[in-house]
TIRO-2110 file (N, C-alpha, C; in Angstrom, 1 decimal):
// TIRO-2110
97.2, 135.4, 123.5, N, 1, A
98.3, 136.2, 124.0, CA, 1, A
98.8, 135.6, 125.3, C, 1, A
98.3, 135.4, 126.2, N, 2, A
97.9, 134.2, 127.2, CA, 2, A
99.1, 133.6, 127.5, C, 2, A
98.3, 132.4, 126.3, N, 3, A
99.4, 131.2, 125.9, CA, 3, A
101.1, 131.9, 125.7, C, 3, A
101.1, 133.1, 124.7, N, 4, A
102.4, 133.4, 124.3, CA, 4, A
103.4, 133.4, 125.6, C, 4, A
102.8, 134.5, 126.2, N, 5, A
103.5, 134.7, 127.8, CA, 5, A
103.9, 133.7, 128.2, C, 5, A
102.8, 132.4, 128.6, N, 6, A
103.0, 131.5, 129.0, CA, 6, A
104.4, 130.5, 128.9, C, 6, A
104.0, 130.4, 126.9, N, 7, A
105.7, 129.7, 126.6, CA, 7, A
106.7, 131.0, 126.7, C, 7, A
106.9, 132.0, 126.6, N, 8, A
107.7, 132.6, 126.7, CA, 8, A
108.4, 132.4, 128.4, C, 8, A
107.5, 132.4, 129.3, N, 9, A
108.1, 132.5, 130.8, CA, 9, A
108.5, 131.1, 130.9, C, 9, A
108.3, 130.1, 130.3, N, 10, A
108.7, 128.9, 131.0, CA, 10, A
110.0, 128.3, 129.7, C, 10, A
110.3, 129.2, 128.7, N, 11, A
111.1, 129.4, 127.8, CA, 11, A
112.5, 130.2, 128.7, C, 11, A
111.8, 130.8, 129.1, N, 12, A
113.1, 131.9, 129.6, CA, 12, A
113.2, 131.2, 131.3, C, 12, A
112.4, 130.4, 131.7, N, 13, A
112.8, 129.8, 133.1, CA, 13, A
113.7, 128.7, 132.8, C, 13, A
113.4, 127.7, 131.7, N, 14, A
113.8, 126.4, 131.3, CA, 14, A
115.7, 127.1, 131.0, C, 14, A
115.8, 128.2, 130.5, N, 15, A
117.4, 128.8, 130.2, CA, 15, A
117.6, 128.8, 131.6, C, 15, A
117.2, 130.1, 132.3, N, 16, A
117.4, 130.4, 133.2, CA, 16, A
118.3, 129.1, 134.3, C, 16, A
117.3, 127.8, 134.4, N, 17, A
117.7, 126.8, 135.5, CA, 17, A
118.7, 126.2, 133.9, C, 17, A
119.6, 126.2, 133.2, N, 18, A
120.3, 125.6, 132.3, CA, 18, A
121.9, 126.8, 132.5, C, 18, A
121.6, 128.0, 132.6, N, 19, A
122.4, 128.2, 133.0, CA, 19, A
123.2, 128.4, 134.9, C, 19, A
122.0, 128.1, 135.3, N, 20, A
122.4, 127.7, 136.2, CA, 20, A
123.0, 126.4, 137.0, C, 20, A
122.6, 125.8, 136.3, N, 21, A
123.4, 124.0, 135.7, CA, 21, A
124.8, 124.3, 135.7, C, 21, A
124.6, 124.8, 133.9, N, 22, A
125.7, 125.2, 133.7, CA, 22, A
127.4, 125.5, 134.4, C, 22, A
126.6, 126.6, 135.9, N, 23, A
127.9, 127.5, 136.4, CA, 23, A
127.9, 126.6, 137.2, C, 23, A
127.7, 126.0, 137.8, N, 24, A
127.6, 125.1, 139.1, CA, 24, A
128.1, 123.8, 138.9, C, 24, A
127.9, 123.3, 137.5, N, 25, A
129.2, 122.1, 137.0, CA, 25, A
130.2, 122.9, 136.2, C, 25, A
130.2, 124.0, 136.2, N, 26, A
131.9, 124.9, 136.1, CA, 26, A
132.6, 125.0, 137.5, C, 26, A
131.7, 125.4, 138.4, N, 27, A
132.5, 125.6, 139.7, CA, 27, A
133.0, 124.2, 140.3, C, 27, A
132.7, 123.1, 139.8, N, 28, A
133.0, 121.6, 140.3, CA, 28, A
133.8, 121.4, 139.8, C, 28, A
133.9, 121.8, 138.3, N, 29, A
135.1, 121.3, 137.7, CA, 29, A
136.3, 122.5, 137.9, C, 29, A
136.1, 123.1, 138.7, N, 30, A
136.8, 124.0, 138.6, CA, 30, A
137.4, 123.9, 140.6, C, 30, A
137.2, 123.5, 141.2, N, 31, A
137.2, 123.1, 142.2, CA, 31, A
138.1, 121.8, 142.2, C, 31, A
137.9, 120.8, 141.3, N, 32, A
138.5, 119.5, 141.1, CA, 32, A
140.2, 120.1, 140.3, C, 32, A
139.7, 121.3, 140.1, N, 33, A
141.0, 121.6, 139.1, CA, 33, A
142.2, 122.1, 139.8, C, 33, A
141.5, 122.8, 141.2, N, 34, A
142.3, 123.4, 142.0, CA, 34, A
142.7, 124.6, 141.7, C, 34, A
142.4, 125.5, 140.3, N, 35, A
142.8, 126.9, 139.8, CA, 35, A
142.0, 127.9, 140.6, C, 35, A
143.1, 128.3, 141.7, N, 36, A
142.1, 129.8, 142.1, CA, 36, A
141.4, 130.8, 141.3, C, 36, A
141.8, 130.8, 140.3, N, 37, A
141.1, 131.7, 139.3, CA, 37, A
140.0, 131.2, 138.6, C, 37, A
140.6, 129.9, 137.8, N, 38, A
139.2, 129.4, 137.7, CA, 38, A
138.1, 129.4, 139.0, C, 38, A
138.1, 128.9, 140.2, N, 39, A
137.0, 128.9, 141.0, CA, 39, A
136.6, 130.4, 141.0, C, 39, A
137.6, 131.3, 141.2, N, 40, A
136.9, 132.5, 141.7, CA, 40, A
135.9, 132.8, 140.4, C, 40, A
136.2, 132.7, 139.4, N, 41, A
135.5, 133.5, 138.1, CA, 41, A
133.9, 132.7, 138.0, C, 41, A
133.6, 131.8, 139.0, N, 42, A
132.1, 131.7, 139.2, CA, 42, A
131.2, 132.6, 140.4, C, 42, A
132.3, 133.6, 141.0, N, 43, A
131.7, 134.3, 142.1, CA, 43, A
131.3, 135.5, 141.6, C, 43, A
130.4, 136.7, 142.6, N, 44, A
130.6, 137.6, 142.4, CA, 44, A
131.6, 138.0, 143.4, C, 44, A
132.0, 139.4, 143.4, N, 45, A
132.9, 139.9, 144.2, CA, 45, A
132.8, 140.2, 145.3, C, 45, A
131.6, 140.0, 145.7, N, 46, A
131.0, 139.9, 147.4, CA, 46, A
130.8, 138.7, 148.2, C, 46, A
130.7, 137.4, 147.0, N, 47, A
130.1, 136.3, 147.2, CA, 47, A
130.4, 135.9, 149.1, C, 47, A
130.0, 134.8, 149.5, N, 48, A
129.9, 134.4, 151.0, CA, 48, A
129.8, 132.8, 150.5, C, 48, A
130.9, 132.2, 151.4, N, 49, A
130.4, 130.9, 151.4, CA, 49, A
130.4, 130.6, 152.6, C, 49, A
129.0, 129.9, 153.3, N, 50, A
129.1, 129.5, 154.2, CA, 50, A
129.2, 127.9, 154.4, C, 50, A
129.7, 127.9, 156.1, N, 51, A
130.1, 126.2, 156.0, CA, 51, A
129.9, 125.5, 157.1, C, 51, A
129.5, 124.4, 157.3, N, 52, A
129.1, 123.4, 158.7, CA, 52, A
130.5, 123.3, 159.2, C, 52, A
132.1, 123.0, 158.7, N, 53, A
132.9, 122.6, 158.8, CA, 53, A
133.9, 123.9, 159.4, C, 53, A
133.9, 125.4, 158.7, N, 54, A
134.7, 126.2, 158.9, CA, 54, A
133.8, 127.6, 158.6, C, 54, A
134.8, 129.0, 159.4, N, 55, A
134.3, 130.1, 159.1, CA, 55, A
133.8, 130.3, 157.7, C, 55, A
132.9, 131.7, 157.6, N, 56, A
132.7, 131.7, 156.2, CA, 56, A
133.5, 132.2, 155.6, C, 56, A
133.4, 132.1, 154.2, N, 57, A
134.9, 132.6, 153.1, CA, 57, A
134.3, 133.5, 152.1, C, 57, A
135.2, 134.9, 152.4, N, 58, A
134.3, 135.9, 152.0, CA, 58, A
135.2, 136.6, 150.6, C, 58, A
134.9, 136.6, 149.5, N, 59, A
134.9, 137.5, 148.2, CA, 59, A
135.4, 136.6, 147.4, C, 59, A
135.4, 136.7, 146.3, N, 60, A
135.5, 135.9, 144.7, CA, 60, A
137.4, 135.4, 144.8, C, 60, A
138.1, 136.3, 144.9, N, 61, A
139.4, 136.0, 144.9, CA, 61, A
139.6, 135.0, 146.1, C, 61, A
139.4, 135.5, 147.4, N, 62, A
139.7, 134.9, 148.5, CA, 62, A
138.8, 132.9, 148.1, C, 62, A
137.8, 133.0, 148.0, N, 63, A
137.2, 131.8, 147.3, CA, 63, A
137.7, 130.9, 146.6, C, 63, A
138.5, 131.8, 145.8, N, 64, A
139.1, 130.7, 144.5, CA, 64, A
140.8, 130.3, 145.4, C, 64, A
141.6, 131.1, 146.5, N, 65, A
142.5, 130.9, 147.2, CA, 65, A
141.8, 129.6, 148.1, C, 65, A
141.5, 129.6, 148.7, N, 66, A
140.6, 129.1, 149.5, CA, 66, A
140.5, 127.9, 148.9, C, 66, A
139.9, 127.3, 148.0, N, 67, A
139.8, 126.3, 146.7, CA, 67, A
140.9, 125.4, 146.5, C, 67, A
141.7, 126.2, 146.4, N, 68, A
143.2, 126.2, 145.6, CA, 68, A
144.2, 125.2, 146.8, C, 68, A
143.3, 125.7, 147.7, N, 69, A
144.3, 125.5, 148.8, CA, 69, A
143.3, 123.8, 149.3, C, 69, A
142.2, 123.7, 149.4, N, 70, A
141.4, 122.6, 149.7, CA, 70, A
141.7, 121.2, 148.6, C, 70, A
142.0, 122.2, 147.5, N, 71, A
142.5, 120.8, 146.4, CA, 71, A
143.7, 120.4, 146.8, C, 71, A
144.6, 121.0, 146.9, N, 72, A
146.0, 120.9, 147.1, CA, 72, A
146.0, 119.2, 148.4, C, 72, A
145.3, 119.8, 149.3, N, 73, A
145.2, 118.4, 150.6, CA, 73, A
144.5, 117.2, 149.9, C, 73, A
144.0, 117.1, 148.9, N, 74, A
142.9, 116.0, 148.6, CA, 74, A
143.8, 115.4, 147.4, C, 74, A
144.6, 114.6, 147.3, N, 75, A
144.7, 113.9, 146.5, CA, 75, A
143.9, 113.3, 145.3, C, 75, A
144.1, 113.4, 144.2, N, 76, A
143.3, 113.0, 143.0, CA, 76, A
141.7, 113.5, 143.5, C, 76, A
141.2, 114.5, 144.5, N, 77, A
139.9, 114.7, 144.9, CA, 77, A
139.2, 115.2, 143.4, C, 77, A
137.8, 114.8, 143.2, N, 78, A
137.3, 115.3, 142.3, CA, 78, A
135.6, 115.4, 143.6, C, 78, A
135.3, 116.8, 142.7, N, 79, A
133.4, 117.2, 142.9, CA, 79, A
132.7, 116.8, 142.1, C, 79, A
131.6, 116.2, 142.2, N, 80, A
130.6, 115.8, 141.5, CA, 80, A
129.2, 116.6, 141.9, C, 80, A
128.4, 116.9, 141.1, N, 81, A
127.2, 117.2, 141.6, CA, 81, A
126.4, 116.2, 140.4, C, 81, A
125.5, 115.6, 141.8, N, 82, A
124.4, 114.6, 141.3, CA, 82, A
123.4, 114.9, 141.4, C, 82, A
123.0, 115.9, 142.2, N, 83, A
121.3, 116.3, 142.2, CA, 83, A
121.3, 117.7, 142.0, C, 83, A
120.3, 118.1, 141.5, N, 84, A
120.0, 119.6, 141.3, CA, 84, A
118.9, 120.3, 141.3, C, 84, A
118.5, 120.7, 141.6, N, 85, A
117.1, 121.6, 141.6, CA, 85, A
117.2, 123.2, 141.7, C, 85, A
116.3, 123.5, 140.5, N, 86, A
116.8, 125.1, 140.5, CA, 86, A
115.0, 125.6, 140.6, C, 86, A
115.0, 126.9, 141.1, N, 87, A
113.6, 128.2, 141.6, CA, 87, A
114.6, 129.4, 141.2, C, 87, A
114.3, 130.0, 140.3, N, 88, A
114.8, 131.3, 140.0, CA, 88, A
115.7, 131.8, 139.9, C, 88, A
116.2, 132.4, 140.9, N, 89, A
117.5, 132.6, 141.6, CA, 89, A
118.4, 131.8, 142.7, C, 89, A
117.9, 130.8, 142.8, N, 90, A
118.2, 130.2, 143.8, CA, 90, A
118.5, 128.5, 143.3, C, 90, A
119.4, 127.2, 143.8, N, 91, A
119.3, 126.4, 143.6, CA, 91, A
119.6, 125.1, 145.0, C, 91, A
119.6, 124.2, 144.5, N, 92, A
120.0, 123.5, 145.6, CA, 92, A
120.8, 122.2, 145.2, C, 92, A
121.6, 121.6, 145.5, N, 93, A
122.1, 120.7, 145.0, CA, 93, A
122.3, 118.8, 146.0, C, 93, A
122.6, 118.2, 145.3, N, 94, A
123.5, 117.3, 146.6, CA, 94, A
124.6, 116.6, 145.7, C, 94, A
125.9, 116.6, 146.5, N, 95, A
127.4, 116.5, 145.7, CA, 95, A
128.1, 115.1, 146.7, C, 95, A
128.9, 115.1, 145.6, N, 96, A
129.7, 113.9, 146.4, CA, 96, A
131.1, 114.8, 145.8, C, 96, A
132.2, 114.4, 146.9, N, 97, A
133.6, 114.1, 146.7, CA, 97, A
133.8, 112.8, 146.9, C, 97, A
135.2, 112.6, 145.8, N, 98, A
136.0, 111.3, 146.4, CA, 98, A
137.3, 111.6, 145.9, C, 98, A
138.3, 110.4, 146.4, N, 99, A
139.6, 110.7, 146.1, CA, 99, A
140.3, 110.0, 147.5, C, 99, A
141.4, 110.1, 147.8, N, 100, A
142.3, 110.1, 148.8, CA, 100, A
142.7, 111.2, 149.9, C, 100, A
143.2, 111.3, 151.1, N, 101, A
143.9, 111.9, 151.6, CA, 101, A
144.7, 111.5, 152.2, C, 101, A
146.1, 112.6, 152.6, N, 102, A
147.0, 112.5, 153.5, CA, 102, A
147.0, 112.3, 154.6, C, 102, A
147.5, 111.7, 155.4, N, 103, A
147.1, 112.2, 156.7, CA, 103, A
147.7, 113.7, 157.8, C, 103, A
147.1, 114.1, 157.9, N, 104, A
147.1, 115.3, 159.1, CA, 104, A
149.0, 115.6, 159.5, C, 104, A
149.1, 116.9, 159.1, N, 105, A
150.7, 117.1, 159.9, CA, 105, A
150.0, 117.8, 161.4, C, 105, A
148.9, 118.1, 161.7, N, 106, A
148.3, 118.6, 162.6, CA, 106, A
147.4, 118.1, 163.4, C, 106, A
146.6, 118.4, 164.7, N, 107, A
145.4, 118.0, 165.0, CA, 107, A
144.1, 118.7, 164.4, C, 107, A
144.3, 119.3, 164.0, N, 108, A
143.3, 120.3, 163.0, CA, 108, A
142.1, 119.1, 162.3, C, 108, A
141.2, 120.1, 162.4, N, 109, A
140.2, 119.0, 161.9, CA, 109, A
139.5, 120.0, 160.8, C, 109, A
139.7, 121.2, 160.7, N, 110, A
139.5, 121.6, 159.9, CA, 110, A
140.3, 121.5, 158.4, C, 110, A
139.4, 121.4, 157.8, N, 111, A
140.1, 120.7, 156.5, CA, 111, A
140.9, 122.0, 155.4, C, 111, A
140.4, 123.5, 156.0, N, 112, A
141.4, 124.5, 155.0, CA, 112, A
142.4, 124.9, 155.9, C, 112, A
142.9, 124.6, 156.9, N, 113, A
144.1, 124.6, 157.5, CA, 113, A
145.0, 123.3, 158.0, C, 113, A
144.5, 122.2, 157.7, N, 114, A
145.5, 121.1, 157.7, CA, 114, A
146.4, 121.3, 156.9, C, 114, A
147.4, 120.7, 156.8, N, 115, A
148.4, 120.3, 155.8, CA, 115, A
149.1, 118.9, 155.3, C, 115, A
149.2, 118.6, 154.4, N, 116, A
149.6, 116.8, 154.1, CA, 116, A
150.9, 116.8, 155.0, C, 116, A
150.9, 115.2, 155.4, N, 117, A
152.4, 115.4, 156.4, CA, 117, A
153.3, 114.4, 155.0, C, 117, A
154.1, 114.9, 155.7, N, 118, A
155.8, 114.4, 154.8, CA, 118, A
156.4, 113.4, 155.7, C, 118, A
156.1, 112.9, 157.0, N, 119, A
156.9, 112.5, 157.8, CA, 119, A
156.4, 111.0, 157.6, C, 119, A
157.2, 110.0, 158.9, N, 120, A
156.4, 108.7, 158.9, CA, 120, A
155.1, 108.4, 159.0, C, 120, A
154.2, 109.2, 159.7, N, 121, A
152.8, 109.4, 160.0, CA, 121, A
152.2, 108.9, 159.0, C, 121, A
152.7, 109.9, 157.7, N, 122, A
151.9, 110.2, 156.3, CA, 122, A
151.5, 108.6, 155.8, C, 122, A
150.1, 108.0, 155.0, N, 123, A
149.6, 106.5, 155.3, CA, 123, A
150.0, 106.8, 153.6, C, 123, A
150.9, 105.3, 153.5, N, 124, A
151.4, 105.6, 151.9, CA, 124, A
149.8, 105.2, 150.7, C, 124, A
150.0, 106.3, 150.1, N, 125, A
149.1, 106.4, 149.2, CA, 125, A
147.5, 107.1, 149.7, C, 125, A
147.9, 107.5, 151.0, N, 126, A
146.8, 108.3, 151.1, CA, 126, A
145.3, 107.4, 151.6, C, 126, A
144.2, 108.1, 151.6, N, 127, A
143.3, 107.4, 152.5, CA, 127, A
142.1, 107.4, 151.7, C, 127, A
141.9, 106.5, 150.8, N, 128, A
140.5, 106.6, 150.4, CA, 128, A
139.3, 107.6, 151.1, C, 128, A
138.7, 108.0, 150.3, N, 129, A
137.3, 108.7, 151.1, CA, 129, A
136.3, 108.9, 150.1, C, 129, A
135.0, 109.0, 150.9, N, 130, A
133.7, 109.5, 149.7, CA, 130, A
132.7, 110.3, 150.6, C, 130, A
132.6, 111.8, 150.7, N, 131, A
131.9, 112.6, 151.2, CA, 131, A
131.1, 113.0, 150.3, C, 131, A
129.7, 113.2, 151.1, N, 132, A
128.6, 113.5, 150.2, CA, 132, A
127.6, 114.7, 151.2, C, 132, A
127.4, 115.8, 150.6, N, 133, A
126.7, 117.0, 151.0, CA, 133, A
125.9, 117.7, 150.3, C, 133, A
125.2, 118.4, 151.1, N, 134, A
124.0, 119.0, 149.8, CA, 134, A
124.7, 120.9, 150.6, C, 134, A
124.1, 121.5, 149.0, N, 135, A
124.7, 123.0, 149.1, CA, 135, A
123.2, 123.5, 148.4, C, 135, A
123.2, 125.0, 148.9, N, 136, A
121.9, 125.8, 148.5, CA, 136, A
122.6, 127.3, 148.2, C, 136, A
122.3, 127.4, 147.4, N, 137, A
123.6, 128.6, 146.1, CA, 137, A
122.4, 130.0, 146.1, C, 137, A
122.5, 131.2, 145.9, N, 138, A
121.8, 132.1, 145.9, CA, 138, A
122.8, 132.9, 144.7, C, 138, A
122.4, 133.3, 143.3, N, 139, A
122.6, 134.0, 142.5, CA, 139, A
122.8, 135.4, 142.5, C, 139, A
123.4, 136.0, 141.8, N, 140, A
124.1, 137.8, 141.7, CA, 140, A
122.4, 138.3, 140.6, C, 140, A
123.4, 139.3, 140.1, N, 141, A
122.0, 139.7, 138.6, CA, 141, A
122.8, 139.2, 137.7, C, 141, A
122.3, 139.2, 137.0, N, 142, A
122.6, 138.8, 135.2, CA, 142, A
124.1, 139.5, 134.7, C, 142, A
124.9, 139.3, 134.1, N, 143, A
125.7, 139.9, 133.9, CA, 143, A
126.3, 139.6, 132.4, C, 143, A
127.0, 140.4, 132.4, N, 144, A
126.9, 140.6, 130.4, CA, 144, A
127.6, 139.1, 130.1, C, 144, A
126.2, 139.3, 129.0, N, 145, A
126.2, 137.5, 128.3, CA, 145, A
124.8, 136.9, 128.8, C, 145, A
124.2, 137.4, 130.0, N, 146, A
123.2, 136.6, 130.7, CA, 146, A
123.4, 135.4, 131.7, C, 146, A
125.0, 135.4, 132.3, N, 147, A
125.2, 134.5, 132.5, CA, 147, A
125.6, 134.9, 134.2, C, 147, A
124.7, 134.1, 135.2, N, 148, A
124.5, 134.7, 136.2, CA, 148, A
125.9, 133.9, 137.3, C, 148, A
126.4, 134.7, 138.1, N, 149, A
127.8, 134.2, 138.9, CA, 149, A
126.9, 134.0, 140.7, C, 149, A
128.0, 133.1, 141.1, N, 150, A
127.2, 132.7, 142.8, CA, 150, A
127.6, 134.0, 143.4, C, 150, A
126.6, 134.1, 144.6, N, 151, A
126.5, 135.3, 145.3, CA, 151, A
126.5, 134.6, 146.7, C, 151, A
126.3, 133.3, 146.8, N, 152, A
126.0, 132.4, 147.9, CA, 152, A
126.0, 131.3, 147.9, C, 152, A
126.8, 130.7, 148.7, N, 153, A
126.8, 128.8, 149.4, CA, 153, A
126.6, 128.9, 150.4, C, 153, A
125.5, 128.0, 151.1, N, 154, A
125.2, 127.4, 152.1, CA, 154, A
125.7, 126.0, 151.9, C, 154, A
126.9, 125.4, 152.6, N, 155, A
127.3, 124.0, 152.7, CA, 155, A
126.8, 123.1, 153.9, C, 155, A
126.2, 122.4, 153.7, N, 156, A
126.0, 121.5, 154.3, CA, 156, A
126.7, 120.0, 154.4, C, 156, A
127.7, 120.0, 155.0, N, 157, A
128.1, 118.6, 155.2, CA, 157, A
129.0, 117.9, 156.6, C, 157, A
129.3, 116.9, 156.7, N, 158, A
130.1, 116.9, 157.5, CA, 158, A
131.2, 116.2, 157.7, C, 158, A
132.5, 116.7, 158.6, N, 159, A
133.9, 116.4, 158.1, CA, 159, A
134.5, 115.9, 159.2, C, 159, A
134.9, 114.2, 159.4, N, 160, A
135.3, 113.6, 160.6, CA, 160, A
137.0, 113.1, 160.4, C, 160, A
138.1, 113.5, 161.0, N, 161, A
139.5, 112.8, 160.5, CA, 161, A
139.0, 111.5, 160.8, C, 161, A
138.6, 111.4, 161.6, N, 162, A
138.6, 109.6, 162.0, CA, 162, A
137.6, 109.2, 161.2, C, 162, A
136.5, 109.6, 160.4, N, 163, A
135.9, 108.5, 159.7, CA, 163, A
135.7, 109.4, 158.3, C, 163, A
136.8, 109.5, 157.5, N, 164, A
136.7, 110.6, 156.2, CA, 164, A
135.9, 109.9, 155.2, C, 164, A
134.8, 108.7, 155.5, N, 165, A
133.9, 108.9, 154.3, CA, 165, A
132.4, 109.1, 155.1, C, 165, A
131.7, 110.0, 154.4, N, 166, A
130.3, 110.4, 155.1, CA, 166, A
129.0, 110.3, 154.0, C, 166, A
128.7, 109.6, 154.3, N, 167, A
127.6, 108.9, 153.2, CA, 167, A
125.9, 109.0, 154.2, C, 167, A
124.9, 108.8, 153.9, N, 168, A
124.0, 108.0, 154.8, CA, 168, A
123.8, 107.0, 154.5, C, 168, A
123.3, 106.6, 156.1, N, 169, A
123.3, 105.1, 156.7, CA, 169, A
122.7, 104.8, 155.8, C, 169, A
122.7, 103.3, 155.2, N, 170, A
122.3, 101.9, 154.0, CA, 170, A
121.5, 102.5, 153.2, C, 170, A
121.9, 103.8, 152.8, N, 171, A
120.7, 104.7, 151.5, CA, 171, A
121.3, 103.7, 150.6, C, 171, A
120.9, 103.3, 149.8, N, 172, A
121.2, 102.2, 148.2, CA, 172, A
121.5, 103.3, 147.0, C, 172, A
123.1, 103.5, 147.4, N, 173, A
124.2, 104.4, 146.4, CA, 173, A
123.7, 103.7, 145.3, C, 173, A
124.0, 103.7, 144.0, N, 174, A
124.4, 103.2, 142.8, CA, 174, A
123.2, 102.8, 142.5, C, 174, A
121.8, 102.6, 143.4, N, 175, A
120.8, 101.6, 142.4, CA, 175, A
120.1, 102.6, 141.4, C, 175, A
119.4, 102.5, 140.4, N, 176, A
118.9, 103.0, 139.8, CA, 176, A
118.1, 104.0, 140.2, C, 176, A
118.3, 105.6, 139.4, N, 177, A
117.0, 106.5, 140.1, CA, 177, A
117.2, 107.1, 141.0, C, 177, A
119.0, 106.6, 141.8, N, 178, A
119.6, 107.2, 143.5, CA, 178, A
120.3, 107.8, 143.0, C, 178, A
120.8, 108.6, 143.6, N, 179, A
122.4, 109.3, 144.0, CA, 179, A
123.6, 107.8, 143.4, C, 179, A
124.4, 108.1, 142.7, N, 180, A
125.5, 107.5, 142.0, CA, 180, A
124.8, 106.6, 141.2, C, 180, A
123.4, 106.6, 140.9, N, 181, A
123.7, 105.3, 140.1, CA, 181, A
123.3, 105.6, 138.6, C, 181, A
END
């Protein structure tokens, strides 16, 4: 009987961290998509994102605004998540952005209140970049279907106008077994 439990609990953990995969390369692709709706429909309705970069961003709608509005500055920006590790309710990740940006109609260095400039400033075709951060997500309860929505981001990363790609120092991107490769 033992044994049963046994495969049963690591049956229903092995889902468990699958669908938690699952929502977390929904909310990337859904983030790359720029649809406030789509992002918000991975929150709950209390959810909190917090951030190294900016205040925190508080409820499911405001989230997917919020989103909507971060894509809109990033030219062709796409999310990736490359690492993952899931405990229960809880996960952890590390992601990369890449893409282009505008440059700054402002001094703002916060990246959900800038805006692309139109003027001569603006660097034609935008500015290469590759930002890479790790985030730690905290899950709602189950919700009909079994399919559990974020209740929490902790972002970790960091965001420089003057140097918009943030990588670490000589880690070996692309090799085998690493991050991109």
């Amino acid at each position: 009987m033992g044994e049963q439990a046994d495969t049963n609990t690591t049956g229903e953990a092995a889902s468990a961290a699958a669908g938690i995969e699952t929502r977390i390369t929904g909310y990337f692709d859904a983030c790359t998509s720029g649809d406030a709706a789509a992002v918000a429909a991975h929150f709950t309705d209390d959810a909190v994102v917090y951030d190294t970069n900016h205040a925190p961003v508080r409820g499911a709608a405001t989230i997917g605004r919020f989103w909507s509005r971060i894509a809109s500055k990033w030219q062709g920006a796409s999310w990736h998540c490359e690492r993952l590790v899931t405990d229960g309710d809880t996960a952890a990740i590390e992601w990369r952005m890449s893409g282009t940006m505008s440059a700054p109609r402002s001094d703002s260095s916060d990246p959900a209140t800038r805006s692309d400039a139109d003027g001569p400033e603006a660097h034609s075709g935008g500015v290469p970049f590759a930002v890479r951060g790790s985030e730690h997500y905290d899950f709602g309860p189950h919700v009909e279907g079994g399919d559990r929505l974020i209740a929490e981001i902790r972002q970790y990363w960091t965001f420089d106008l003057e140097h918009l790609s943030s990588e670490l120092v000589d880690y070996p991107y692309g090799e085998p077994g690493r991050l991109g490769g």
